[in-house]
N, CA, C and O atoms as a printed pandas DataFrame, in Angstrom:
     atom_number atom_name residue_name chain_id  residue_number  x_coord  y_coord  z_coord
0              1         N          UNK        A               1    0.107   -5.594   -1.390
1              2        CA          UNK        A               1    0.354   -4.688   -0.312
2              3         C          UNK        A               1    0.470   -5.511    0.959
3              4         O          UNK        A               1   -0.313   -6.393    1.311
4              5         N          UNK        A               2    1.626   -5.071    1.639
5              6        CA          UNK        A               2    1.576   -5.918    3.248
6              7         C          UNK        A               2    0.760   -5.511    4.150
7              8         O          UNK        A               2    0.164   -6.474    4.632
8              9         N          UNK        A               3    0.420   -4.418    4.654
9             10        CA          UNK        A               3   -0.632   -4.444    4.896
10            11         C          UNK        A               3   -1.521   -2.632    4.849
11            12         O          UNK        A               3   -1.098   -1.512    4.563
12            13         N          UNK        A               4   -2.688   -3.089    5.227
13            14        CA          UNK        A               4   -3.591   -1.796    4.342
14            15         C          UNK        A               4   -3.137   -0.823    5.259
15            16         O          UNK        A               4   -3.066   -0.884    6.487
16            17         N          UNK        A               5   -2.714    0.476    4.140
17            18        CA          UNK        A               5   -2.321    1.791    4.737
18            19         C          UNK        A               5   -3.286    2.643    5.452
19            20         O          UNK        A               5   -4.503    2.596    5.271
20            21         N          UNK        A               6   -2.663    3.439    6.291
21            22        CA          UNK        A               6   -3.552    4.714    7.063
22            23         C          UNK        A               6   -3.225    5.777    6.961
23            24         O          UNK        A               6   -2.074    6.143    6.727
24            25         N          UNK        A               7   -4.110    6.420    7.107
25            26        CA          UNK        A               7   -3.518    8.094    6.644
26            27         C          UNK        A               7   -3.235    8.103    8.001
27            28         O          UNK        A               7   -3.652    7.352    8.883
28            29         N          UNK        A               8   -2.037    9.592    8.095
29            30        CA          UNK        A               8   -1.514   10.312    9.161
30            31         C          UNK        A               8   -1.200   11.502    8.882
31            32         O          UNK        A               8   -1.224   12.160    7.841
32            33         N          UNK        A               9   -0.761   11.803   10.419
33            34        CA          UNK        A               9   -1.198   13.688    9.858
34            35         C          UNK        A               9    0.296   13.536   10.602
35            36         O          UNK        A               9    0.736   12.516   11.132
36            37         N          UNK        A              10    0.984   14.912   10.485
37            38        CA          UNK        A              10    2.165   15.771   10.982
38            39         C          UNK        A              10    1.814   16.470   12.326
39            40         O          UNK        A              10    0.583   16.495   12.355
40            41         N          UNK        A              11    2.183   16.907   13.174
41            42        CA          UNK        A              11    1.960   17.496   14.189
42            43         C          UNK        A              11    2.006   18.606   13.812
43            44         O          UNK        A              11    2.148   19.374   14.763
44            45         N          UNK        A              12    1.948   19.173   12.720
45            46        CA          UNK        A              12    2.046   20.782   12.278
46            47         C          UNK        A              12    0.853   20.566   10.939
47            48         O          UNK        A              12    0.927   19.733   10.036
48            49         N          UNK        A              13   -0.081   21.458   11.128
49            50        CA          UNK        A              13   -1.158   21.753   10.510
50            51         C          UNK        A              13   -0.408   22.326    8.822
51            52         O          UNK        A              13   -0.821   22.087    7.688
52            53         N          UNK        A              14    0.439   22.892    9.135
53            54        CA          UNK        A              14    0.938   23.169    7.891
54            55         C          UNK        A              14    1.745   22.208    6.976
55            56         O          UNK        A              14    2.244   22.944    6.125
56            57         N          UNK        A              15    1.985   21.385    6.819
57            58        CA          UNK        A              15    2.399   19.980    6.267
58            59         C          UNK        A              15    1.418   18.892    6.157
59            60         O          UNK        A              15    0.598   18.750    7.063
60            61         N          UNK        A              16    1.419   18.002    4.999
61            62        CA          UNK        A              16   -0.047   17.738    4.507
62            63         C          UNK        A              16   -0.133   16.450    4.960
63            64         O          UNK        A              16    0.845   15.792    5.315
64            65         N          UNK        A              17   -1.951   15.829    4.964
65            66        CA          UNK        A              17   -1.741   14.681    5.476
66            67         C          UNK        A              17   -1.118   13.660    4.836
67            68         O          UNK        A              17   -1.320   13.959    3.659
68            69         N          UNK        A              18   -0.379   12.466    4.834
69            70        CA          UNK        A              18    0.183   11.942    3.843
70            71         C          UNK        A              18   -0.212    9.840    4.100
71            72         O          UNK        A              18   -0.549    9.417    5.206
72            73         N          UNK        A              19   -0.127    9.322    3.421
73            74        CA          UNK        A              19   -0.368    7.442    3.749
74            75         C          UNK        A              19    0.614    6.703    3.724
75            76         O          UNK        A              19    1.127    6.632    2.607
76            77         N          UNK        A              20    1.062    6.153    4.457
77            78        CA          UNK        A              20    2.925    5.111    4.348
78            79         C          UNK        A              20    1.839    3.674    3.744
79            80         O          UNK        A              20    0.688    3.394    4.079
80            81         N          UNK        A              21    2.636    3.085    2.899
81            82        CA          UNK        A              21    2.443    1.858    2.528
82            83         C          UNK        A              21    3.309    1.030    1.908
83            84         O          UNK        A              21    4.312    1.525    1.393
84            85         N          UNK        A              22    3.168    0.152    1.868
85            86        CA          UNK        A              22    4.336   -1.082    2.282
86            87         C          UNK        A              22    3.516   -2.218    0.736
87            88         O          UNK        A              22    2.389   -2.702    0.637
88            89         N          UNK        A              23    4.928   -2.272   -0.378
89            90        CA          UNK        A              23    4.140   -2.897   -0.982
90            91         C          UNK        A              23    5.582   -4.407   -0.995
91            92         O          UNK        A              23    6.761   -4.546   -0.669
92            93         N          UNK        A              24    4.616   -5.108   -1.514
93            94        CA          UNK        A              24    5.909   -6.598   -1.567
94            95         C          UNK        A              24    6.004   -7.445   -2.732
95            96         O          UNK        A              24    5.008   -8.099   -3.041
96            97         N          UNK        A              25    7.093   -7.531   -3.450
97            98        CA          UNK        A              25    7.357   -8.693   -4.085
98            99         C          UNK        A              25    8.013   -9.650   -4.195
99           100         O          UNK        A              25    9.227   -9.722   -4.008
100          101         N          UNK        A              26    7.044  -10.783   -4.616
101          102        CA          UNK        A              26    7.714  -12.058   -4.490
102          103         C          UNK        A              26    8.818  -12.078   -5.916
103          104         O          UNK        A              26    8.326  -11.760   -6.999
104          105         N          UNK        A              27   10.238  -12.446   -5.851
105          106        CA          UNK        A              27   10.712  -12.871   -7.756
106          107         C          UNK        A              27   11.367  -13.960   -7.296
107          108         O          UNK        A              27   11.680  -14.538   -6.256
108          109         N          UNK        A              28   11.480  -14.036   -8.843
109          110        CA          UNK        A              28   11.928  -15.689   -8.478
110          111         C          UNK        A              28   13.800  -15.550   -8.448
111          112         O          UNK        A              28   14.593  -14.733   -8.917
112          113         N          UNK        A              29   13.901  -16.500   -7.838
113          114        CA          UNK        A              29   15.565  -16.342   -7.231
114          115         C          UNK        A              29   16.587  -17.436   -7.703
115          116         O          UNK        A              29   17.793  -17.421   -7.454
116          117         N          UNK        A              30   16.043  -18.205   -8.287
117          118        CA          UNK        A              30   16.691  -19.656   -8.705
118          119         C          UNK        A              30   15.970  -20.660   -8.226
119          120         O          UNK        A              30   14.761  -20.741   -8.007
120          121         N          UNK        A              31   17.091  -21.640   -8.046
121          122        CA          UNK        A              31   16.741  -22.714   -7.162
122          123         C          UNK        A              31   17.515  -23.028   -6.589
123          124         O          UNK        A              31   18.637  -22.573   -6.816
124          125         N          UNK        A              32   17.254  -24.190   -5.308
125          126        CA          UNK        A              32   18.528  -24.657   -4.681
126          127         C          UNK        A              32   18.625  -26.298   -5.103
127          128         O          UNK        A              32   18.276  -27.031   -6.028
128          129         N          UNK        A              33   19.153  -26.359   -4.139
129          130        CA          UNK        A              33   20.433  -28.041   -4.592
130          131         C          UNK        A              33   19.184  -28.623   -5.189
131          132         O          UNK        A              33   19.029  -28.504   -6.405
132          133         N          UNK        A              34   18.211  -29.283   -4.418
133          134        CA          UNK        A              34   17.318  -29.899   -4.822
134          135         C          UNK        A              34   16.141  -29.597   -6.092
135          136         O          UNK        A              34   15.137  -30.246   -6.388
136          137         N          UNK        A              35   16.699  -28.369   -6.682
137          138        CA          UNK        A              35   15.764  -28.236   -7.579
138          139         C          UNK        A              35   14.356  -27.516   -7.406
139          140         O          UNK        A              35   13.678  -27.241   -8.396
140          141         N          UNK        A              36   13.933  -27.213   -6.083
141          142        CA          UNK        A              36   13.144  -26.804   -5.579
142          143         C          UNK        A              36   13.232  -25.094   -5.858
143          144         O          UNK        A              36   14.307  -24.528   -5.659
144          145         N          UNK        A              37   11.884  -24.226   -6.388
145          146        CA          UNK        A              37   12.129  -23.306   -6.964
146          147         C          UNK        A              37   12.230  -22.100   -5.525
147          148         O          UNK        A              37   11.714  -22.238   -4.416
148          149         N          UNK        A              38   12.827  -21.284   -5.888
149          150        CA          UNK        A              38   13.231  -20.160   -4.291
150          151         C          UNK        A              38   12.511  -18.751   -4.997
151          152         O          UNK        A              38   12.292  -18.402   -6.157
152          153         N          UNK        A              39   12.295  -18.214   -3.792
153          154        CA          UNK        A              39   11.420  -16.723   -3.997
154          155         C          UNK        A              39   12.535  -15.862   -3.020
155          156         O          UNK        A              39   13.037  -16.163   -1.937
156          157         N          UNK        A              40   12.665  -14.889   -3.723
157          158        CA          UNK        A              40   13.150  -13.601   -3.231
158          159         C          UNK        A              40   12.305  -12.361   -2.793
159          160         O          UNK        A              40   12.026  -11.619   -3.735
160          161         N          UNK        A              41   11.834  -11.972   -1.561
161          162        CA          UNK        A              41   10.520  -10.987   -1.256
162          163         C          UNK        A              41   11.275  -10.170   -0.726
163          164         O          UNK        A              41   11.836  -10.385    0.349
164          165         N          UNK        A              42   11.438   -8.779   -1.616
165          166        CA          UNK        A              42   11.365   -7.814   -1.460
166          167         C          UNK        A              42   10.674   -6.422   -0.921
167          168         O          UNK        A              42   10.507   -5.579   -1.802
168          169         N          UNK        A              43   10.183   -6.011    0.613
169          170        CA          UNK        A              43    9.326   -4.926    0.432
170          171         C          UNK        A              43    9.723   -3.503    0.316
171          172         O          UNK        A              43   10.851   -3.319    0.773
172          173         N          UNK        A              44    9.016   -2.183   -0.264
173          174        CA          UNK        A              44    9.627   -0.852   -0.585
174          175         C          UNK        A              44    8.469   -0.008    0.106
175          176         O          UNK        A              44    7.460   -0.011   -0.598
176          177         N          UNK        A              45    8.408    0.311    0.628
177          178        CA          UNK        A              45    8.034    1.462    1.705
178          179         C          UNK        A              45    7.498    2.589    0.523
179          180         O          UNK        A              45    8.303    2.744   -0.396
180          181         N          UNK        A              46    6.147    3.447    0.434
181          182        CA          UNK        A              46    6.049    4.780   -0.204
182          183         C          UNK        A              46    5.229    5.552    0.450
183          184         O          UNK        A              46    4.449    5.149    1.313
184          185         N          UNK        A              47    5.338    6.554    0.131
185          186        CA          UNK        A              47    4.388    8.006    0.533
186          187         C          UNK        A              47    3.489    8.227   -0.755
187          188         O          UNK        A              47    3.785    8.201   -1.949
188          189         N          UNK        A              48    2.322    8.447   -0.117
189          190        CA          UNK        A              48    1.318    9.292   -0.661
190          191         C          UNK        A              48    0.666   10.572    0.063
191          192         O          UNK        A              48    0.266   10.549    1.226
192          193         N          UNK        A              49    0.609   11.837   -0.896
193          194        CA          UNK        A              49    0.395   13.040    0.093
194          195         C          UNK        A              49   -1.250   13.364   -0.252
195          196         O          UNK        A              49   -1.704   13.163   -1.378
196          197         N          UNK        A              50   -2.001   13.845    0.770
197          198        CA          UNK        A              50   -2.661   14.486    0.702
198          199         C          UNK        A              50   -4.257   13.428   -0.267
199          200         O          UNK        A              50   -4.479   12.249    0.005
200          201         N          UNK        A              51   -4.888   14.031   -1.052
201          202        CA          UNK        A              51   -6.059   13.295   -1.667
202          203         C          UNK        A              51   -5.028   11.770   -2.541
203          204         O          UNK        A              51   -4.929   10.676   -1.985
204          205         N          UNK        A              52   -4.725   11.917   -3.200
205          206        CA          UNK        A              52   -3.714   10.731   -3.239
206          207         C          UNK        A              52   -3.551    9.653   -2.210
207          208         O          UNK        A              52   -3.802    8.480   -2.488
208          209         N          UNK        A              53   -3.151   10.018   -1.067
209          210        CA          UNK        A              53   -2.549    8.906    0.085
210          211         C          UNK        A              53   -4.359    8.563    0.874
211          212         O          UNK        A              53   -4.764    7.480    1.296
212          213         N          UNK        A              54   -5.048    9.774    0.846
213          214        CA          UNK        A              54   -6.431    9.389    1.394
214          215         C          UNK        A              54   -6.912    8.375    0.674
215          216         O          UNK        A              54   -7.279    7.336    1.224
216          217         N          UNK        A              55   -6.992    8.626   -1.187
217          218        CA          UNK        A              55   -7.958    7.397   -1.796
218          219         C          UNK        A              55   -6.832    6.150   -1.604
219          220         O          UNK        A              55   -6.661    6.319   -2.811
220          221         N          UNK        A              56   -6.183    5.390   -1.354
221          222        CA          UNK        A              56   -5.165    4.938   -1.235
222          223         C          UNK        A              56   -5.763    4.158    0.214
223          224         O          UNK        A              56   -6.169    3.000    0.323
224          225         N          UNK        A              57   -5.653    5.296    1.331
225          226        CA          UNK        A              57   -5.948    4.343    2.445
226          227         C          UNK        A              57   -7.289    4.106    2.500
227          228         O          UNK        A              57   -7.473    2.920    2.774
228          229         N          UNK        A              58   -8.673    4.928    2.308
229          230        CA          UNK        A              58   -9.764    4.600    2.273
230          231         C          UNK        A              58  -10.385    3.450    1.318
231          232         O          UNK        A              58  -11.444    2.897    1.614
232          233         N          UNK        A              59   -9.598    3.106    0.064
233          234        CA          UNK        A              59   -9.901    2.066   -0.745
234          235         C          UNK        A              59   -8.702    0.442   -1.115
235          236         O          UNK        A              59   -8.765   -0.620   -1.735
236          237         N          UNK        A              60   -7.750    1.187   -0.274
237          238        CA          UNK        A              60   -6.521   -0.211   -0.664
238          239         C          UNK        A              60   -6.874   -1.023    0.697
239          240         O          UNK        A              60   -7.591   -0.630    1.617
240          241         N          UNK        A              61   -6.142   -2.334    0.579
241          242        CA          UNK        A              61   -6.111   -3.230    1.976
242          243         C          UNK        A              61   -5.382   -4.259    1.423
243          244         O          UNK        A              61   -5.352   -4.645    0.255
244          245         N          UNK        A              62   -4.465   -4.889    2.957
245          246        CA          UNK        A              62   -3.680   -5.662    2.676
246          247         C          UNK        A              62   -4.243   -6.911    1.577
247          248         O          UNK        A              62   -5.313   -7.515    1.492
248          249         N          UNK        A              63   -2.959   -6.962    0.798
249          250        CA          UNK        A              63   -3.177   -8.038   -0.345
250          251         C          UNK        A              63   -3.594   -7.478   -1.794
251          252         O          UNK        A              63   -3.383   -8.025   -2.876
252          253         N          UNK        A              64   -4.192   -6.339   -1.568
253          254        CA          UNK        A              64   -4.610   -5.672   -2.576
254          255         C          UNK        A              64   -3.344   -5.844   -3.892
255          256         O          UNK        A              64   -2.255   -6.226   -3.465
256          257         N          UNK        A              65   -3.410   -5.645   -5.083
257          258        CA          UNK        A              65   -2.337   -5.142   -6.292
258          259         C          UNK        A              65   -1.971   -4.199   -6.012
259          260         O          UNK        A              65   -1.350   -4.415   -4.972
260          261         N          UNK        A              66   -1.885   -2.724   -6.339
261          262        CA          UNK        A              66   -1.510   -1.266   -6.804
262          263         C          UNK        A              66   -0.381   -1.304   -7.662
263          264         O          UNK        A              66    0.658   -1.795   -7.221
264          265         N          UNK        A              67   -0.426   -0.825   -8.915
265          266        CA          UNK        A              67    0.135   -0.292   -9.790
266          267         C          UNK        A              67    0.458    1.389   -9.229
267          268         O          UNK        A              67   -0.319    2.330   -9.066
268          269         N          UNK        A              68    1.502    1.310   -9.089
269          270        CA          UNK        A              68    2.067    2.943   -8.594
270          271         C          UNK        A              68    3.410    3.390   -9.506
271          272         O          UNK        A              68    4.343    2.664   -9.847
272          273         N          UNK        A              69    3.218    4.747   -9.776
273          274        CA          UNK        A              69    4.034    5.430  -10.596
274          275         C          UNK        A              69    4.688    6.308   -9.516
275          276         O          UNK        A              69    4.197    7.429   -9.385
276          277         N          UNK        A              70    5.975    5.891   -8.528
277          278        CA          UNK        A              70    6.779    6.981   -7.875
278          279         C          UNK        A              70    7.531    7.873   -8.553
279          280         O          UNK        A              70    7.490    7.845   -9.783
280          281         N          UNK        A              71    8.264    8.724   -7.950
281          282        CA          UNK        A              71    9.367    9.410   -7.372
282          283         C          UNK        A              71   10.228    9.402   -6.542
283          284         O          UNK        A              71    9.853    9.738   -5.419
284          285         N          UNK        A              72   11.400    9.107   -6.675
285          286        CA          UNK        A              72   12.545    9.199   -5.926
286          287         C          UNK        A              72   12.868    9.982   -5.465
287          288         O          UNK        A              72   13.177   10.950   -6.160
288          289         N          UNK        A              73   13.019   10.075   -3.830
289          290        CA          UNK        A              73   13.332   11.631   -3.223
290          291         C          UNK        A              73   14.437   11.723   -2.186
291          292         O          UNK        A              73   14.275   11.392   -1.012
292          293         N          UNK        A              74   15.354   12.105   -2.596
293          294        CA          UNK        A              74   16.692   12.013   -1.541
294          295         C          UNK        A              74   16.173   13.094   -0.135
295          296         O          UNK        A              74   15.648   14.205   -0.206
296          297         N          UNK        A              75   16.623   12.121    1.357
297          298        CA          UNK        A              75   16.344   12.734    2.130
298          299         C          UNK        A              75   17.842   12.914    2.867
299          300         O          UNK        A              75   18.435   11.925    3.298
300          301         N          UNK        A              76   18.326   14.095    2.958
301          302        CA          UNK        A              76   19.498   14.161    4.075
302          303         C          UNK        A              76   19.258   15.107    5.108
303          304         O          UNK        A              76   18.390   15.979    5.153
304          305         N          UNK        A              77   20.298   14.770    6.078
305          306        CA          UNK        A              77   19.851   15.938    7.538
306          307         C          UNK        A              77   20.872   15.523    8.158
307          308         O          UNK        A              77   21.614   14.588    7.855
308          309         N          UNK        A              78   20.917   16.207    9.019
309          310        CA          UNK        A              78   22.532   16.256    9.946
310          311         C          UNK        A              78   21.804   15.847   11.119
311          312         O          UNK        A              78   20.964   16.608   11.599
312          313         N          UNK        A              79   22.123   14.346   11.798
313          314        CA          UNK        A              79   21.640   14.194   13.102
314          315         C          UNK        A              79   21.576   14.974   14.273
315          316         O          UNK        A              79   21.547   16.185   14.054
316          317         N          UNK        A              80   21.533   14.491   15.917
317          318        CA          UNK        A              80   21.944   14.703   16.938
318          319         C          UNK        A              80   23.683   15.208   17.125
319          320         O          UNK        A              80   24.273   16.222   17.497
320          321         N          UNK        A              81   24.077   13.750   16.590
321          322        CA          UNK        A              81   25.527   13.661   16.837
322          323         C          UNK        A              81   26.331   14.666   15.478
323          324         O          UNK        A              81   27.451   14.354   15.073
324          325         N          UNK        A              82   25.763   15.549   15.053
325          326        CA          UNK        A              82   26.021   16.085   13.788
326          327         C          UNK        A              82   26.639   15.803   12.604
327          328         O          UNK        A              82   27.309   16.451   11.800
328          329         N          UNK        A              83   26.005   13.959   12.746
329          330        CA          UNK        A              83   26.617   13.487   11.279
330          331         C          UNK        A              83   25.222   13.649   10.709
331          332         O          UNK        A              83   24.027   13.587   11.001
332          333         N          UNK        A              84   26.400   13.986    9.344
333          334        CA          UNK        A              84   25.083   13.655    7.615
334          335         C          UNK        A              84   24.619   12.518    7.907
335          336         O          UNK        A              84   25.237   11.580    8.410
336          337         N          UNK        A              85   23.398   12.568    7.569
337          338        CA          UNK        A              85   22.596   10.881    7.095
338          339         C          UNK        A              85   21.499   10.754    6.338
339          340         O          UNK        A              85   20.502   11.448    6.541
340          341         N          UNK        A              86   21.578    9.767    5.294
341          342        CA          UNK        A              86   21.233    9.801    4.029
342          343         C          UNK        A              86   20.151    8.697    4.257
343          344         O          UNK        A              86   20.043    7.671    4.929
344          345         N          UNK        A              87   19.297    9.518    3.237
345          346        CA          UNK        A              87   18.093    8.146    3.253
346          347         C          UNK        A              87   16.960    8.865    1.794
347          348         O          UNK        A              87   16.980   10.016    1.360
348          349         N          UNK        A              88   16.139    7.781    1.369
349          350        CA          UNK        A              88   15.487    8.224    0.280
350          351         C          UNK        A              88   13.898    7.882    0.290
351          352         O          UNK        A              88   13.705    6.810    0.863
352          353         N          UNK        A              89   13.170    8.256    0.001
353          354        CA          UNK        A              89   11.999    7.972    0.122
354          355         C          UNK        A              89   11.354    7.589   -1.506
355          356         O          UNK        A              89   11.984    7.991   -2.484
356          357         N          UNK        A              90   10.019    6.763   -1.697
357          358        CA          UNK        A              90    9.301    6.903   -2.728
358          359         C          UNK        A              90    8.305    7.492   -2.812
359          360         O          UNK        A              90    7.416    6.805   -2.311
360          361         N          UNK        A              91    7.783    8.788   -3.326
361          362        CA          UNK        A              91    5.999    9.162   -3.367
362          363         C          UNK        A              91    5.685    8.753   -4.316
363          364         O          UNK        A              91    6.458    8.257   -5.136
364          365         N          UNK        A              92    4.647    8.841   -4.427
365          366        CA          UNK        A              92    3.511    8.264   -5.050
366          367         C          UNK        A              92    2.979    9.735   -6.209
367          368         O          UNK        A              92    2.256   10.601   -5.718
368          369         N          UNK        A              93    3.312    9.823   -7.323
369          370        CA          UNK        A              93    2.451   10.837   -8.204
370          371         C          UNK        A              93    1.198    9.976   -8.360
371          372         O          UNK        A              93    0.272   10.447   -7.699
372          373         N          UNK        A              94    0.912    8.985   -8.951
373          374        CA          UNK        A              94   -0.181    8.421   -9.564
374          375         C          UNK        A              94   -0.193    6.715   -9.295
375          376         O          UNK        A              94    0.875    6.141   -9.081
376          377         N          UNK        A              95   -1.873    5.737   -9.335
377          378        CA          UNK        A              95   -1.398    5.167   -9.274
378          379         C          UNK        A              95   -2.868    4.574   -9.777
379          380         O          UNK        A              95   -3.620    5.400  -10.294
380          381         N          UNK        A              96   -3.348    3.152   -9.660
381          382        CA          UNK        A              96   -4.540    2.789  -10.254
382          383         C          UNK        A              96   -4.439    1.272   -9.270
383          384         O          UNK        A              96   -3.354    0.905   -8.819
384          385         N          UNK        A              97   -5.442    0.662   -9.083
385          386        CA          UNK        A              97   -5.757   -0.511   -8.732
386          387         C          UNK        A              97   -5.759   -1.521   -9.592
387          388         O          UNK        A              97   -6.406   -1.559  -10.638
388          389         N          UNK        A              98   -5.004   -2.395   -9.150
389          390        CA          UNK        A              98   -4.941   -3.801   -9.784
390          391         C          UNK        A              98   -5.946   -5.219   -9.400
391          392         O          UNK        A              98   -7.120   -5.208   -9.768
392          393         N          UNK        A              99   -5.633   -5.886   -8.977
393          394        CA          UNK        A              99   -6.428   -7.300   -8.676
394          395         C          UNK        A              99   -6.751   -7.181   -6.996
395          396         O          UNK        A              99   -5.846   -6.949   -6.195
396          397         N          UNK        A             100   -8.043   -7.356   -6.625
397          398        CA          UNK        A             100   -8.314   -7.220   -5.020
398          399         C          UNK        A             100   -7.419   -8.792   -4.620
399          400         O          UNK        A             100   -7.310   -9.868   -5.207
400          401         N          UNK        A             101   -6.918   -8.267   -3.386
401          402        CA          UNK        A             101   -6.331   -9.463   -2.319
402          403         C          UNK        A             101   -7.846   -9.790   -1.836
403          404         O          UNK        A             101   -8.960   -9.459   -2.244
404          405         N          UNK        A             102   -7.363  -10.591   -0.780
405          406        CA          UNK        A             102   -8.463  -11.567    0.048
406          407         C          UNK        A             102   -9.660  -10.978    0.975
407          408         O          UNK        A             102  -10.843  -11.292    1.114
408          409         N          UNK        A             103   -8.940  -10.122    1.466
409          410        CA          UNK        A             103   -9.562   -8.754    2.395
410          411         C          UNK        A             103  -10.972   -8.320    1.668
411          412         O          UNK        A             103  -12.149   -8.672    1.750
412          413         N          UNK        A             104  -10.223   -7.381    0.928
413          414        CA          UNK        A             104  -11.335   -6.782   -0.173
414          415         C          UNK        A             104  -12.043   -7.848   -0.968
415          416         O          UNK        A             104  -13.246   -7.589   -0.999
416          417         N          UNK        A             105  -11.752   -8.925   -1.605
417          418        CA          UNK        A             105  -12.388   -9.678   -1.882
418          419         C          UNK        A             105  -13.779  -10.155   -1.004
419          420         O          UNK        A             105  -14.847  -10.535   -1.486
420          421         N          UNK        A             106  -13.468  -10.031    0.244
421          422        CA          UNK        A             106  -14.565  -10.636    1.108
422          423         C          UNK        A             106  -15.305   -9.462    1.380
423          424         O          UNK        A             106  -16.530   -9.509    1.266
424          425         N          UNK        A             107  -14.909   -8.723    1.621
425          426        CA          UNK        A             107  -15.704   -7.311    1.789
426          427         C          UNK        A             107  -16.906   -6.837    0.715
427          428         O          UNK        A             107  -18.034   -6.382    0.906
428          429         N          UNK        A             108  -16.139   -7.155   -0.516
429          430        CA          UNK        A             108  -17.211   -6.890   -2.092
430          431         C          UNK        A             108  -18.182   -8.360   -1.588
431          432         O          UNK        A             108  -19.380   -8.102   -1.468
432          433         N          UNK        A             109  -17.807   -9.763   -1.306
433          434        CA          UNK        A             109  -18.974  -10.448   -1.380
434          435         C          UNK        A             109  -19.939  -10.221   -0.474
435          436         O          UNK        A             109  -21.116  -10.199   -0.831
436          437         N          UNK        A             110  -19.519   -9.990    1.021
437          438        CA          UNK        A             110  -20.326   -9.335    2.161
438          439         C          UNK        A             110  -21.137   -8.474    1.556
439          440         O          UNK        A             110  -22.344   -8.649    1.720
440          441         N          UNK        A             111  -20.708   -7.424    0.773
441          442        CA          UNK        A             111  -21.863   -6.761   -0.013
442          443         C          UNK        A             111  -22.954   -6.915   -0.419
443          444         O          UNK        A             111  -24.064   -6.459   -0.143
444          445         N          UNK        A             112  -22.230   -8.176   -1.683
445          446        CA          UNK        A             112  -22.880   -8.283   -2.670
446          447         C          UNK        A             112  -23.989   -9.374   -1.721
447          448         O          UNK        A             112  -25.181   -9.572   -1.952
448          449         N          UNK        A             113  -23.201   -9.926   -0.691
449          450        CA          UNK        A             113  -24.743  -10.982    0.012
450          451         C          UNK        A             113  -25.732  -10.009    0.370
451          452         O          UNK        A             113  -26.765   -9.993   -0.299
452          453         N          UNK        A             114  -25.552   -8.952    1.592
453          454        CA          UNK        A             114  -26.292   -8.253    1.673
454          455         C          UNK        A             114  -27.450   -7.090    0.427
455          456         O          UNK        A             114  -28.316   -6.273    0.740
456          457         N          UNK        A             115  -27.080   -7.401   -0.599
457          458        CA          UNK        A             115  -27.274   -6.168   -1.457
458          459         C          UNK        A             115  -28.650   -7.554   -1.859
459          460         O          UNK        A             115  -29.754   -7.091   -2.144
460          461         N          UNK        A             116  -28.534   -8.894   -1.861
461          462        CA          UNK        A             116  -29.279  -10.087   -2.103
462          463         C          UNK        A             116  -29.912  -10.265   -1.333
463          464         O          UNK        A             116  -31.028  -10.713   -1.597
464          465         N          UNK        A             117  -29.583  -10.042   -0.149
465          466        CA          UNK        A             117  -30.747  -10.074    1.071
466          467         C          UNK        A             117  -31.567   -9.387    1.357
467          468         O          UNK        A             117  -32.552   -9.838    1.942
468          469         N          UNK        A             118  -31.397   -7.258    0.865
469          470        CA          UNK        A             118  -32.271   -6.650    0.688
470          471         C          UNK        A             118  -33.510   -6.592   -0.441
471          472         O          UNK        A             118  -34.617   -6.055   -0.450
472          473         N          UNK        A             119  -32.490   -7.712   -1.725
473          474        CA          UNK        A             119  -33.592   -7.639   -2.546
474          475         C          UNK        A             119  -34.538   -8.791   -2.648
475          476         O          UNK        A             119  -35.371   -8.713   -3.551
476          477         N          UNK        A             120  -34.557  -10.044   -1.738
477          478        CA          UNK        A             120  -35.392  -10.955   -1.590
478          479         C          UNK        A             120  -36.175  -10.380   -0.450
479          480         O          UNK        A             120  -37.396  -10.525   -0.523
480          481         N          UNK        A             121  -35.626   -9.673    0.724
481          482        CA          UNK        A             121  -36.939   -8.965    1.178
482          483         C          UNK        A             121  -37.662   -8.186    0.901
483          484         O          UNK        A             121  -38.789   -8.251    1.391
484          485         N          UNK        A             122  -37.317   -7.103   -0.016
485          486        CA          UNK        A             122  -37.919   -6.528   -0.917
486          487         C          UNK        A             122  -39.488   -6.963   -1.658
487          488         O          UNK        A             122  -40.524   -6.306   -1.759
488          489         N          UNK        A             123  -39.094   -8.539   -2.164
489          490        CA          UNK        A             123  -39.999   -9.401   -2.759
490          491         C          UNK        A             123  -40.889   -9.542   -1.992
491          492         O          UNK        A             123  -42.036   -9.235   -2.316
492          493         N          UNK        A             124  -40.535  -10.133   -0.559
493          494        CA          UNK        A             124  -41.553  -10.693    0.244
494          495         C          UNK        A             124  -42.388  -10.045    0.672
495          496         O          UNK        A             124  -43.266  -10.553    1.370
């Protein structure tokens, strides 16, 4: 993930809260003259609505994995200038956690120090 999502709300109470997140991959692209191997980074933008996009922003952070199962959702609308304009979005039906990035990584050891520090005072 590029970086850790936030929930946001709509300015209309009636439309749900939803989480934008930004995920990235590196593939491999060839190489160039020298043989030297090249990366191609791709990022794709998704929506998550509602309890979905909440556990999402309350537990993901940049670097994180996510394994996500979208949907493709065609968006059109007739501008200002009253042209069509086309665009598509991804939501999010389902999705599960993969390998913590660096972030969360430090966050679980911060824990886990503290969770060690309550239990040697504990002792004393």
């Amino acid at each position: 993930m590029e970086i850790s999502p936030r929930i946001q709300n709509w300015r209309s109470k009636a439309i749900p809260t939803y989480t934008r997140l930004c995920l990235v991959g590196n593939d491999y692209a060839g190489k160039d003259e020298r043989g030297n191997v090249r990366e191609a980074v791709t990022t794709v933008w998704f929506v998550a609505f509602e309890s979905l996009g909440e556990a999402i922003a309350k537990h993901a952070r940049k670097g994180d994995q996510l394994i996500l199962q979208a949907q493709i959702r065609s968006n059109n609308w007739i501008d200002k200038e009253g042209e069509k304009q086309y665009d598509h979005s991804f939501v999010v039906q389902n999705f599960r956690f993969g390998a913590p990035g660096k972030t969360k990584r430090e966050e679980l050891a911060a824990r886990r120090d503290e969770r060690e520090i309550g239990a040697l005072e504990a002792e004393v």
